[in-house]
NUKELO-566202 format. One record per atom (N, C-alpha, C, O, CB): residue number from 0; atom name; y, z, x. Coordinates in nm, 2 decimals, decimal comma. Glycine has a CB too. Layout:
<rs>
lumba; vexro; Y; Z; X
NUM; CA; Y; Z; X .
...
</rs>
This chain:
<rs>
lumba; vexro; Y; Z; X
0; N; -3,14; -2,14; -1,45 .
0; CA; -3,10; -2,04; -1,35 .
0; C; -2,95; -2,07; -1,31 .
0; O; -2,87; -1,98; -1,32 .
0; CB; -3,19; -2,06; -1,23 .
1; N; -2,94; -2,17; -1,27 .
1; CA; -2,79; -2,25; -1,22 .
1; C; -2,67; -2,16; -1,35 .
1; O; -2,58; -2,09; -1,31 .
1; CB; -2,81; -2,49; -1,25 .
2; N; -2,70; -2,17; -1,50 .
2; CA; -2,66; -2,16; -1,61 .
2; C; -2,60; -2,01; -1,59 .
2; O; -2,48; -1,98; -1,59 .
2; CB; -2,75; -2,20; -1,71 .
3; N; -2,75; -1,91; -1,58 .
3; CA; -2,74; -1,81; -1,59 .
3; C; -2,59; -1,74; -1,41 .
3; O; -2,49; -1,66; -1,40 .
3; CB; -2,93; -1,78; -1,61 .
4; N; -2,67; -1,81; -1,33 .
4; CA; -2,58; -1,75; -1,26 .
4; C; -2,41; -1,77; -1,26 .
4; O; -2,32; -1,69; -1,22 .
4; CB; -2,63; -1,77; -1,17 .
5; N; -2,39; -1,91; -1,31 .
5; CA; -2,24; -1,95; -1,36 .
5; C; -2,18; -1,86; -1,47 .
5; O; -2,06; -1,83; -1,48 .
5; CB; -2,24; -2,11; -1,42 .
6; N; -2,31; -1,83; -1,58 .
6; CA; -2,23; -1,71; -1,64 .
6; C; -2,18; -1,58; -1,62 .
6; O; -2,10; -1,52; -1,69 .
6; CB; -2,26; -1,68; -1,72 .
7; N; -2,29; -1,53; -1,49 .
7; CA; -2,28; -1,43; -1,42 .
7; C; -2,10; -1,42; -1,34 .
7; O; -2,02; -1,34; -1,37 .
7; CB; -2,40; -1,45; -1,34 .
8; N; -2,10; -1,51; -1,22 .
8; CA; -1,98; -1,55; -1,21 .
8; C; -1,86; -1,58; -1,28 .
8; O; -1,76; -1,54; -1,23 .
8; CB; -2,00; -1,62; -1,17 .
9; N; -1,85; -1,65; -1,41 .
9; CA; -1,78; -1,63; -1,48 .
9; C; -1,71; -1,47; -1,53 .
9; O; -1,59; -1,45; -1,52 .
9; CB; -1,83; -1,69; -1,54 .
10; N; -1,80; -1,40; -1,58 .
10; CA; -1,80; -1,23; -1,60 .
10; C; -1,72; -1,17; -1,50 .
10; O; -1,61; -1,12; -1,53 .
10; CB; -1,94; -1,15; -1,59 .
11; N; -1,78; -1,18; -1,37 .
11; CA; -1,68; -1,09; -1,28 .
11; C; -1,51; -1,14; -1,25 .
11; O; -1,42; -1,06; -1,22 .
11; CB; -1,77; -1,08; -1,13 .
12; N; -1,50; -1,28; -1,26 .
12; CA; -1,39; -1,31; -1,27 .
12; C; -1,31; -1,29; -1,39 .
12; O; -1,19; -1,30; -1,38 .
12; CB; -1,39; -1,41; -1,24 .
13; N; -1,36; -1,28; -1,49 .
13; CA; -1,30; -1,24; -1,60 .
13; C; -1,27; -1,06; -1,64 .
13; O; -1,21; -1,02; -1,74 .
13; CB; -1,40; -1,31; -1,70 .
14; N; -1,32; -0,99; -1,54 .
14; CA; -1,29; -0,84; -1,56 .
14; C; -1,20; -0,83; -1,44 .
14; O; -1,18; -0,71; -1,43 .
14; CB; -1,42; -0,74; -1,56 .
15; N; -1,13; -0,91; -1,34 .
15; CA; -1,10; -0,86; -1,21 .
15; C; -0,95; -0,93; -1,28 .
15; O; -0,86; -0,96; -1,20 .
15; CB; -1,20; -0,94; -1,05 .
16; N; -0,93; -0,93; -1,36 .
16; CA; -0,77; -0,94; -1,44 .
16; C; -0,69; -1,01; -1,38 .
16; O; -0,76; -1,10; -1,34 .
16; CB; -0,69; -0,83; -1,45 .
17; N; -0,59; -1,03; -1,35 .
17; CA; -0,47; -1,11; -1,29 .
17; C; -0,32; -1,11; -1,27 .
17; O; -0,25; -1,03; -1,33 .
17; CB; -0,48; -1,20; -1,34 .
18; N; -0,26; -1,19; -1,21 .
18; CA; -0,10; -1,17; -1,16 .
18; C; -0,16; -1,14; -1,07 .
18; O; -0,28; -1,13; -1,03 .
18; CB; 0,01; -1,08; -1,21 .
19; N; 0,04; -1,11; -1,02 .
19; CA; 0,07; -1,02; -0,92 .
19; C; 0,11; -0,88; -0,98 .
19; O; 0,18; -0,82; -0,89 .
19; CB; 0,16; -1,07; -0,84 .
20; N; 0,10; -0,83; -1,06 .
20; CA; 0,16; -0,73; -1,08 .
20; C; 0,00; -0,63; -1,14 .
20; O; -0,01; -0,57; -1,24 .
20; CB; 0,31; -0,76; -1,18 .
21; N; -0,10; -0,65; -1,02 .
21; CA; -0,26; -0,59; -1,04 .
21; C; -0,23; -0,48; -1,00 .
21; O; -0,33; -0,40; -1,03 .
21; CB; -0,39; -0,65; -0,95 .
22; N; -0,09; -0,41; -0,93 .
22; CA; -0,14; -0,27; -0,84 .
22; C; 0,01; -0,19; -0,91 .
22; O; 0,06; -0,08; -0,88 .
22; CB; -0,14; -0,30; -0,62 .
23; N; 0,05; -0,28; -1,01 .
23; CA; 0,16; -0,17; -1,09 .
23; C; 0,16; -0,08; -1,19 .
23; O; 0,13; -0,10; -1,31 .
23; CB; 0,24; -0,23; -1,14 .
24; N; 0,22; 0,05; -1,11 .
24; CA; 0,21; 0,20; -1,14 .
24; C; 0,17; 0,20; -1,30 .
24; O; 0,07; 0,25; -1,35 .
24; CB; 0,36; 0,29; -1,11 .
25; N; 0,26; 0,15; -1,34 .
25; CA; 0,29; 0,16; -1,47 .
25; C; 0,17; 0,07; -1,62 .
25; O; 0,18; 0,07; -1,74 .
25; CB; 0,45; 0,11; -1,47 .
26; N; 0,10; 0,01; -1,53 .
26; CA; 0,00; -0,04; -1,59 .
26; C; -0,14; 0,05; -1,61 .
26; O; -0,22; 0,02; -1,69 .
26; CB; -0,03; -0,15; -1,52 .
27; N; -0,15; 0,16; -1,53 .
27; CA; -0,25; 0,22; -1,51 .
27; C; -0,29; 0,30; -1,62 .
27; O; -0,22; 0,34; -1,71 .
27; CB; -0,24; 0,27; -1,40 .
28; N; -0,41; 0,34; -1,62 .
28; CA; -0,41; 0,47; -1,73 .
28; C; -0,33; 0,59; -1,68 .
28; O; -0,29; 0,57; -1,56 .
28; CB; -0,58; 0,53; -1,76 .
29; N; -0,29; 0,70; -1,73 .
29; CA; -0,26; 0,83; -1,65 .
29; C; -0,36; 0,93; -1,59 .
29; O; -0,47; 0,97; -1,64 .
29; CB; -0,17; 0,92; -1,74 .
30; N; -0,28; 0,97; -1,46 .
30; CA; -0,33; 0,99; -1,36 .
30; C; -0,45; 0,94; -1,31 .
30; O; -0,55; 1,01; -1,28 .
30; CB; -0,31; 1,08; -1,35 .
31; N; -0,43; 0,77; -1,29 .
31; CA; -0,51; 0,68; -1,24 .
31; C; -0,39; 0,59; -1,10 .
31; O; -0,29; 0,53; -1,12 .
31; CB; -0,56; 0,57; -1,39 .
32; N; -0,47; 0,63; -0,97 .
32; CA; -0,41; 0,58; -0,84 .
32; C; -0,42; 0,41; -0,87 .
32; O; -0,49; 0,37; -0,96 .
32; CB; -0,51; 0,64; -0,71 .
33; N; -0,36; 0,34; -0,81 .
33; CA; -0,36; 0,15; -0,76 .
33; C; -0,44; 0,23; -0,61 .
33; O; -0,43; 0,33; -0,54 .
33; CB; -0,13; 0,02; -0,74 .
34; N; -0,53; 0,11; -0,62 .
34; CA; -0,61; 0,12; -0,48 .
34; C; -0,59; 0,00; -0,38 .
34; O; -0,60; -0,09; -0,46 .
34; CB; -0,77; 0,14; -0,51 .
35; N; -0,58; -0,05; -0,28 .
35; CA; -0,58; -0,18; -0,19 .
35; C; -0,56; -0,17; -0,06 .
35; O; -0,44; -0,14; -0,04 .
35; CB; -0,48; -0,27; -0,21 .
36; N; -0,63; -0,18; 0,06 .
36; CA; -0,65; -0,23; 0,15 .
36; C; -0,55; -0,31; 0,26 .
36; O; -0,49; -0,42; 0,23 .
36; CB; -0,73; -0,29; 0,10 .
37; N; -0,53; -0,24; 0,35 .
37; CA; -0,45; -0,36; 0,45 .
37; C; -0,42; -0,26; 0,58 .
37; O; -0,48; -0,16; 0,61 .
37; CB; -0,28; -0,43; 0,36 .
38; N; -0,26; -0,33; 0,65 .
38; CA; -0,24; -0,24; 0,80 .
38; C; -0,25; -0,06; 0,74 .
38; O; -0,32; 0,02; 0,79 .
38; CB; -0,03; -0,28; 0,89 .
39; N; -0,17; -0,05; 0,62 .
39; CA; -0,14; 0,10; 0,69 .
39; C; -0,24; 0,17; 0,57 .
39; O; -0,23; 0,29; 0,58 .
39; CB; 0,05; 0,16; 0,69 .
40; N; -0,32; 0,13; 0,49 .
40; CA; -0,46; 0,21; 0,40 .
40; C; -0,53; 0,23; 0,53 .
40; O; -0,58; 0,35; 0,55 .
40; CB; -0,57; 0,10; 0,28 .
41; N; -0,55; 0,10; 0,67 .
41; CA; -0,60; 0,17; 0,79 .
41; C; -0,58; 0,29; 0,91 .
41; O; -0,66; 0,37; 0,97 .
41; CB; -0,61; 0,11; 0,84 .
42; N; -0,42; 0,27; 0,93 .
42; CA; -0,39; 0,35; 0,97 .
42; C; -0,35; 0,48; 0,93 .
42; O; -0,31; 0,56; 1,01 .
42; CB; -0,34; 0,31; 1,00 .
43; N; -0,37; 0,51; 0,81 .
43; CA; -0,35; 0,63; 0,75 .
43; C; -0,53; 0,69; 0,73 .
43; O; -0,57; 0,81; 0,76 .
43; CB; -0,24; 0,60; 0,59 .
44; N; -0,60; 0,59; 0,68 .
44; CA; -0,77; 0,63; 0,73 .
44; C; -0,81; 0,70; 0,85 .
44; O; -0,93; 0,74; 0,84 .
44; CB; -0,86; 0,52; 0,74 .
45; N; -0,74; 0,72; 0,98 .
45; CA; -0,76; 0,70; 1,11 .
45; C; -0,68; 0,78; 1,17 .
45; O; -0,71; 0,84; 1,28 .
45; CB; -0,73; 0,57; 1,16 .
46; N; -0,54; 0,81; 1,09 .
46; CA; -0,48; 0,93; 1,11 .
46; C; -0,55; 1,08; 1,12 .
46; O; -0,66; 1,12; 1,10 .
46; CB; -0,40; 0,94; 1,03 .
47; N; -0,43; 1,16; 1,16 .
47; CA; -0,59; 1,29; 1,17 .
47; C; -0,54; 1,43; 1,02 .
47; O; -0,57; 1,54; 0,98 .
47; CB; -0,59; 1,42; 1,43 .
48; N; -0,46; 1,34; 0,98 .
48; CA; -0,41; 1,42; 0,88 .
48; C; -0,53; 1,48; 0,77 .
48; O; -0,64; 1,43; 0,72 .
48; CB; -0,29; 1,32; 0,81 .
49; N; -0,47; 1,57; 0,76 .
49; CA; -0,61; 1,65; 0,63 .
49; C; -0,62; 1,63; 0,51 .
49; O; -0,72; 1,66; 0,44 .
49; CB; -0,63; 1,78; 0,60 .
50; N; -0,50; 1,58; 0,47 .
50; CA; -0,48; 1,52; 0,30 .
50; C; -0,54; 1,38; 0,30 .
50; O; -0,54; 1,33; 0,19 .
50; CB; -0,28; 1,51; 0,24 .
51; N; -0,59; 1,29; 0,40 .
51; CA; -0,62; 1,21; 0,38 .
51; C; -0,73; 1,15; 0,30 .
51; O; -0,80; 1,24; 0,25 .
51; CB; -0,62; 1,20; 0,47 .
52; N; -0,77; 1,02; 0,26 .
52; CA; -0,84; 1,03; 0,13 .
52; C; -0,88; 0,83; 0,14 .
52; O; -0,79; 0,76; 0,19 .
52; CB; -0,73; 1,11; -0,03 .
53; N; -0,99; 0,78; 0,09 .
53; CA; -0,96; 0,67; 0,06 .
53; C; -0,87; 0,63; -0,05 .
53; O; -0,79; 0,55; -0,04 .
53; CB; -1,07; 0,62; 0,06 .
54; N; -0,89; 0,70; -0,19 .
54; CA; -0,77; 0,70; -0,29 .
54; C; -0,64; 0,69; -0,25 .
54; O; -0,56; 0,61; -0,29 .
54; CB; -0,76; 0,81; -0,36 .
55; N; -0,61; 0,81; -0,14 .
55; CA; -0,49; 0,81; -0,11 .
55; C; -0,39; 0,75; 0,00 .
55; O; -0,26; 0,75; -0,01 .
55; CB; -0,48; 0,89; -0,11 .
56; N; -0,48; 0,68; 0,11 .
56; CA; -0,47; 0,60; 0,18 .
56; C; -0,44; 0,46; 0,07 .
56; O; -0,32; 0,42; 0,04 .
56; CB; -0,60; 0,61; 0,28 .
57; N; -0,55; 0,40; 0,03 .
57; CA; -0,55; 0,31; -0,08 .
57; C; -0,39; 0,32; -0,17 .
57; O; -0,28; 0,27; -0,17 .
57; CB; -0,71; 0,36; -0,18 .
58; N; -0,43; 0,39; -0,23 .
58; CA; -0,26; 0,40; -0,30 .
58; C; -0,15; 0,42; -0,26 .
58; O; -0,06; 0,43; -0,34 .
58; CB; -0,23; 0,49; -0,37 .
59; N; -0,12; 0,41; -0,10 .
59; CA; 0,02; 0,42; 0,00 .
59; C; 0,00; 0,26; 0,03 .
59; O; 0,10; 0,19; 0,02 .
59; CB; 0,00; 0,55; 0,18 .
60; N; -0,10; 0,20; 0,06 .
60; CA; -0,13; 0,07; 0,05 .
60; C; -0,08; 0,01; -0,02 .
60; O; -0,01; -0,08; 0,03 .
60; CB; -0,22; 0,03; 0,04 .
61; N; -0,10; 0,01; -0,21 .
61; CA; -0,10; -0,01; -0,31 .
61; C; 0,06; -0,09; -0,31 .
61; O; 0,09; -0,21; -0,32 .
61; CB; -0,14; 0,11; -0,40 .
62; N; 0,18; 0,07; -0,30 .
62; CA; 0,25; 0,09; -0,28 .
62; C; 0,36; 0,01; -0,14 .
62; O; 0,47; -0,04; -0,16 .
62; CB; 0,21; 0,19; -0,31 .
63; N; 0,29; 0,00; -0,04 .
63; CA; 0,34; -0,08; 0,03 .
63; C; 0,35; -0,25; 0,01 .
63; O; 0,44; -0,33; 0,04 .
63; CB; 0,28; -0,05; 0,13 .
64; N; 0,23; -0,25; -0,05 .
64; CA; 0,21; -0,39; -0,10 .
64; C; 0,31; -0,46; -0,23 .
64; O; 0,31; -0,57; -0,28 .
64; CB; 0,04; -0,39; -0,14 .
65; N; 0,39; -0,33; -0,26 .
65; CA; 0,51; -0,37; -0,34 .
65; C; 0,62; -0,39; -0,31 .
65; O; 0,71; -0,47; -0,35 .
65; CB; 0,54; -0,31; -0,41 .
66; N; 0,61; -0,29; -0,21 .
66; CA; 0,76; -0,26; -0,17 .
66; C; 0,78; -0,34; -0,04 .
66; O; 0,89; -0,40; -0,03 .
66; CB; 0,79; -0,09; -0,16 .
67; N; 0,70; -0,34; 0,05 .
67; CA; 0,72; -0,40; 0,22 .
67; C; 0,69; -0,55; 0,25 .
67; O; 0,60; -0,60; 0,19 .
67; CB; 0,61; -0,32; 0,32 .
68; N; 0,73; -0,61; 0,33 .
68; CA; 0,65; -0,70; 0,37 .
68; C; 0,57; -0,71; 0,49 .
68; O; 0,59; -0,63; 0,58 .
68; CB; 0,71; -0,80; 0,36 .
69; N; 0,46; -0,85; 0,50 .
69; CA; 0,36; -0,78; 0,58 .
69; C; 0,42; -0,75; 0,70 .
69; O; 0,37; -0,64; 0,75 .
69; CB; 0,23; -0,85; 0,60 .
70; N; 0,51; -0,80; 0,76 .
70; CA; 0,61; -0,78; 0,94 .
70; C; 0,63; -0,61; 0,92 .
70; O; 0,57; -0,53; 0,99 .
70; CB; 0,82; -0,89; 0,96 .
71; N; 0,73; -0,56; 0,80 .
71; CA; 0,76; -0,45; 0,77 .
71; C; 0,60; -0,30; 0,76 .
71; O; 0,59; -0,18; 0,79 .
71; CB; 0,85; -0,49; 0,63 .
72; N; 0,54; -0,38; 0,70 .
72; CA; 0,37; -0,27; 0,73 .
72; C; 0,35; -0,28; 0,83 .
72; O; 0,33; -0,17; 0,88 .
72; CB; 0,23; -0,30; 0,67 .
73; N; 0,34; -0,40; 0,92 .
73; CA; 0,29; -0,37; 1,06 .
73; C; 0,36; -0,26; 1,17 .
73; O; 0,31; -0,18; 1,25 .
73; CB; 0,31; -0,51; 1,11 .
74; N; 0,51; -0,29; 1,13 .
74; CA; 0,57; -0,19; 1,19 .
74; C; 0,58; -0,05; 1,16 .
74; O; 0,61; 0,04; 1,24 .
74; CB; 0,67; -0,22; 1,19 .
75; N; 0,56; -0,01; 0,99 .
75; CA; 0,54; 0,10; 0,96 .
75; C; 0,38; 0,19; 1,03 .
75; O; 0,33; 0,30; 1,05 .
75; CB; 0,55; 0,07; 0,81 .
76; N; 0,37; 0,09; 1,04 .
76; CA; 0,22; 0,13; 1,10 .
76; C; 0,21; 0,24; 1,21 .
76; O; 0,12; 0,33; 1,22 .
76; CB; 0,16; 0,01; 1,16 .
77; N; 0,30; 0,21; 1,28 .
77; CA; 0,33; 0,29; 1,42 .
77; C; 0,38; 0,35; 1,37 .
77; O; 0,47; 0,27; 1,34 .
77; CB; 0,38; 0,26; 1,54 .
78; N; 0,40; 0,45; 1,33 .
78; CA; 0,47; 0,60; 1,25 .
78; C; 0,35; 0,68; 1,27 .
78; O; 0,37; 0,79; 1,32 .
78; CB; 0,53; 0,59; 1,05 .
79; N; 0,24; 0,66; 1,24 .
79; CA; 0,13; 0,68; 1,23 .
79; C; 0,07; 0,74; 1,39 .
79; O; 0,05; 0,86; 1,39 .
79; CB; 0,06; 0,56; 1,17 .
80; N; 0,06; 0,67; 1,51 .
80; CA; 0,06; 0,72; 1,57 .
80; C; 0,18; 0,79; 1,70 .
80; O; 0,16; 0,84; 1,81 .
80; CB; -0,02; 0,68; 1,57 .
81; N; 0,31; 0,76; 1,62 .
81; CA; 0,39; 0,81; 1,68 .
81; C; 0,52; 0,83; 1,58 .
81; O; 0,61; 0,75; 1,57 .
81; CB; 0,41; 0,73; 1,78 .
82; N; 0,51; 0,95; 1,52 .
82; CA; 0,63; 0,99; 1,41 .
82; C; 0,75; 0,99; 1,49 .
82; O; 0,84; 1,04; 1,42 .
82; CB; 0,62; 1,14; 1,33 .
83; N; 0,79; 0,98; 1,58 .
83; CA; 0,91; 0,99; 1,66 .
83; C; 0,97; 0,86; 1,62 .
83; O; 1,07; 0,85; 1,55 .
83; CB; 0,89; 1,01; 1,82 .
84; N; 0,88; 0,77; 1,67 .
84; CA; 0,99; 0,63; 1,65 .
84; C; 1,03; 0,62; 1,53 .
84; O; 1,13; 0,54; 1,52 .
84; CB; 0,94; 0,48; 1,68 .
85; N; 0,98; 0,69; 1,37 .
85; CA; 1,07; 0,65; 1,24 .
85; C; 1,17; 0,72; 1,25 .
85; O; 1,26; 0,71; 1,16 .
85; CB; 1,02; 0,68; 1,11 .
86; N; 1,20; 0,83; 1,38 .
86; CA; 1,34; 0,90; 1,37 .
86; C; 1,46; 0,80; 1,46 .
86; O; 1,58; 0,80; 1,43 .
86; CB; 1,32; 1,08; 1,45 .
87; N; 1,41; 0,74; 1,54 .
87; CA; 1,42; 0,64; 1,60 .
87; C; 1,49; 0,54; 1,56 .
87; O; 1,59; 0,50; 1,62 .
87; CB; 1,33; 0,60; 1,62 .
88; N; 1,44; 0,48; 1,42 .
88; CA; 1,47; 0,35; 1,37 .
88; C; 1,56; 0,40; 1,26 .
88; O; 1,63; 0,32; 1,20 .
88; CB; 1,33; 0,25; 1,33 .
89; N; 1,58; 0,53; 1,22 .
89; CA; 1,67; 0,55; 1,13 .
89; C; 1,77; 0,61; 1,17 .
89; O; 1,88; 0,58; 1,13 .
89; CB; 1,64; 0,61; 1,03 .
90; N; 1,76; 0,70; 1,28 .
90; CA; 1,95; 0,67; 1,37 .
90; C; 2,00; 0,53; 1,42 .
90; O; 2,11; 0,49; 1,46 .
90; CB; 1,96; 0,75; 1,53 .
91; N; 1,92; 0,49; 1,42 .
91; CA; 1,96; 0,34; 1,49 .
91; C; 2,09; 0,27; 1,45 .
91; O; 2,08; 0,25; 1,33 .
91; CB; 1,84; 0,23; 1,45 .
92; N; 2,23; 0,20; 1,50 .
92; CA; 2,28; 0,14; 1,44 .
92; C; 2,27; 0,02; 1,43 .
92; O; 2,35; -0,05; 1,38 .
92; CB; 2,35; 0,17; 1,46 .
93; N; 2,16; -0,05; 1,49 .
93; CA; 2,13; -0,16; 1,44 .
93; C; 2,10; -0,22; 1,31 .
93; O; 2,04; -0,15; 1,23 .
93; CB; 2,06; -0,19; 1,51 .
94; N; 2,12; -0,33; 1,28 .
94; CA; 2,10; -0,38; 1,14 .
94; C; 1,96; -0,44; 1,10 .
94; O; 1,93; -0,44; 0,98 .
94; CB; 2,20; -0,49; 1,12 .
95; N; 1,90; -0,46; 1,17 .
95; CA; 1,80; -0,48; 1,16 .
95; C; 1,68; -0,34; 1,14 .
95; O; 1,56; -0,34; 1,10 .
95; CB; 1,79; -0,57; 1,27 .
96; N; 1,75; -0,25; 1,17 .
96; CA; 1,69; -0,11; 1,17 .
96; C; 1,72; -0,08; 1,02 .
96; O; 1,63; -0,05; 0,94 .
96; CB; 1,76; 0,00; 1,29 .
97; N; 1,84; -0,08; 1,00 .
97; CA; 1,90; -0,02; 0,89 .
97; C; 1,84; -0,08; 0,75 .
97; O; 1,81; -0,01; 0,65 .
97; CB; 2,05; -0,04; 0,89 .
98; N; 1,81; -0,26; 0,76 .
98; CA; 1,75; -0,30; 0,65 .
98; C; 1,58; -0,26; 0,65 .
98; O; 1,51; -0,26; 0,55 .
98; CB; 1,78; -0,45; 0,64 .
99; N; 1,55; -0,25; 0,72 .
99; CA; 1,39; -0,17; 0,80 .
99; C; 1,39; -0,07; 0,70 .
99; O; 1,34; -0,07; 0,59 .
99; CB; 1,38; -0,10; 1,01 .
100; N; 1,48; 0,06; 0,75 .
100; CA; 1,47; 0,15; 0,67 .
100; C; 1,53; 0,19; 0,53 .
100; O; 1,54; 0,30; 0,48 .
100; CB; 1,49; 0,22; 0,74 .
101; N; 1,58; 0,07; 0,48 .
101; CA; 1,61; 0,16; 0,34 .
101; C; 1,47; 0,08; 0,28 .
101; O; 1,41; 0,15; 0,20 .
101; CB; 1,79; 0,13; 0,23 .
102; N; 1,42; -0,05; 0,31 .
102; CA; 1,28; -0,06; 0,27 .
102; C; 1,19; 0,00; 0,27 .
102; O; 1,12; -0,01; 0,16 .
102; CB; 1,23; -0,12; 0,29 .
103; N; 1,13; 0,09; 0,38 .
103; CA; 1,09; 0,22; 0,41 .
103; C; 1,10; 0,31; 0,31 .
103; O; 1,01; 0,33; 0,23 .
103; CB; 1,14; 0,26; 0,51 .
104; N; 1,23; 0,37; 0,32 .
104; CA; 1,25; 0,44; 0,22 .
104; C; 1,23; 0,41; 0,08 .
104; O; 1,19; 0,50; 0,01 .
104; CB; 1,36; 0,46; 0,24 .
105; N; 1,25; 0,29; 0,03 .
105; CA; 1,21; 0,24; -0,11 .
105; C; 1,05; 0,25; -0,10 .
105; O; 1,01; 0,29; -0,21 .
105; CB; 1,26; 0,06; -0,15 .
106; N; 0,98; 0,24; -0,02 .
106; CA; 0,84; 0,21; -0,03 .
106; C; 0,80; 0,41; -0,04 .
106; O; 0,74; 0,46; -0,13 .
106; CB; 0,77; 0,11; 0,14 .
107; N; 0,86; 0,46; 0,06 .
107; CA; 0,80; 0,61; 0,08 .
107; C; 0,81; 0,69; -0,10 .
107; O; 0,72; 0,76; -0,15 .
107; CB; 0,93; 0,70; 0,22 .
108; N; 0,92; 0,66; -0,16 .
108; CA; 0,97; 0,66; -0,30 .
108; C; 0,90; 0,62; -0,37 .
108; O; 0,91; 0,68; -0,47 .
108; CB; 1,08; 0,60; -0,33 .
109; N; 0,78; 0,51; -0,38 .
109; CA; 0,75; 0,43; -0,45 .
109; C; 0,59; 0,52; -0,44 .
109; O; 0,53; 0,59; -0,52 .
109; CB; 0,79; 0,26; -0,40 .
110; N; 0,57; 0,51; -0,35 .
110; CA; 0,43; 0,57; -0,29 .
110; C; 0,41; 0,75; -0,35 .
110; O; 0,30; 0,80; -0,39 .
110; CB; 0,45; 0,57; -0,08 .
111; N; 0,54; 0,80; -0,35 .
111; CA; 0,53; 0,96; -0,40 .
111; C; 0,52; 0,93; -0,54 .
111; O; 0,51; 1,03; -0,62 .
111; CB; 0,68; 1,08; -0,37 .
112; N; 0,53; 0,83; -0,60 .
112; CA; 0,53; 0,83; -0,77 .
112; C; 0,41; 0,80; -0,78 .
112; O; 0,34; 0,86; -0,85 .
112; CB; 0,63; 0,73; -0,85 .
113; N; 0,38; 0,69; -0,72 .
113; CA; 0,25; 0,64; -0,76 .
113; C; 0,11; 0,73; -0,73 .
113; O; 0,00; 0,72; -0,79 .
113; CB; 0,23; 0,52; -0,70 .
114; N; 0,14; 0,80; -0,63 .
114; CA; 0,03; 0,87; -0,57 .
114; C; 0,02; 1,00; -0,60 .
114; O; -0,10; 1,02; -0,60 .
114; CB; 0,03; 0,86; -0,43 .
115; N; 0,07; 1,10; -0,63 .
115; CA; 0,05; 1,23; -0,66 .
115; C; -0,09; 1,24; -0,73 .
115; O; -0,13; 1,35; -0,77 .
115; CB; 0,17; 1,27; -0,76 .
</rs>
């Protein structure tokens, strides 16, 4: 029994692949989404938007999880229920705003490729 279930375990670890590079575009079959979980796959689930989707929630995730880090998702997050403040943080002349948003922007870029 012990045997059987170690080979069991073995199997699923052996199909669940590896790196870091598990959610890159370019690995996928075509028109196959990266799917993953975190702040803003929730906040975009929760939004009241109509295109919404676990796929596509999932794959803005995917995408964040490349491009952002986790401080930077957290803050993207609030866009979600308040699109004003990303107009906010991109007039901003602060520097801390400005490196905010060209990551943003790399991520929003990153997310339209991968996700269509």
């Amino acid at each position: 029994m012990k045997q059987a279930l170690f080979l069991g375990f073995a199997l699923v670890l052996a199909g669940c692949g590896g790196g870091s590079d598990r959610f890159r575009g370019d690995r996928l079959p075509p028109g196959a989404m990266p799917i993953a979980s975190g702040p803003i796959s929730s906040a975009c689930m929760a939004s009241d938007r109509r295109a919404r989707s676990r796929a596509l929630c999932g794959c803005i995730q995917a995408a964040a999880d490349q491009t952002l880090s986790r401080s930077e998702q957290r803050r993207a997050v609030a866009f979600y229920k308040d699109p004003h403040s990303a107009q906010e943080i991109r007039q901003s002349d602060r520097e801390r705003d400005e490196r905010f948003w060209k990551a943003y922007r790399a991520y929003g870029d990153r997310a339209e490729r991968l996700c269509r």
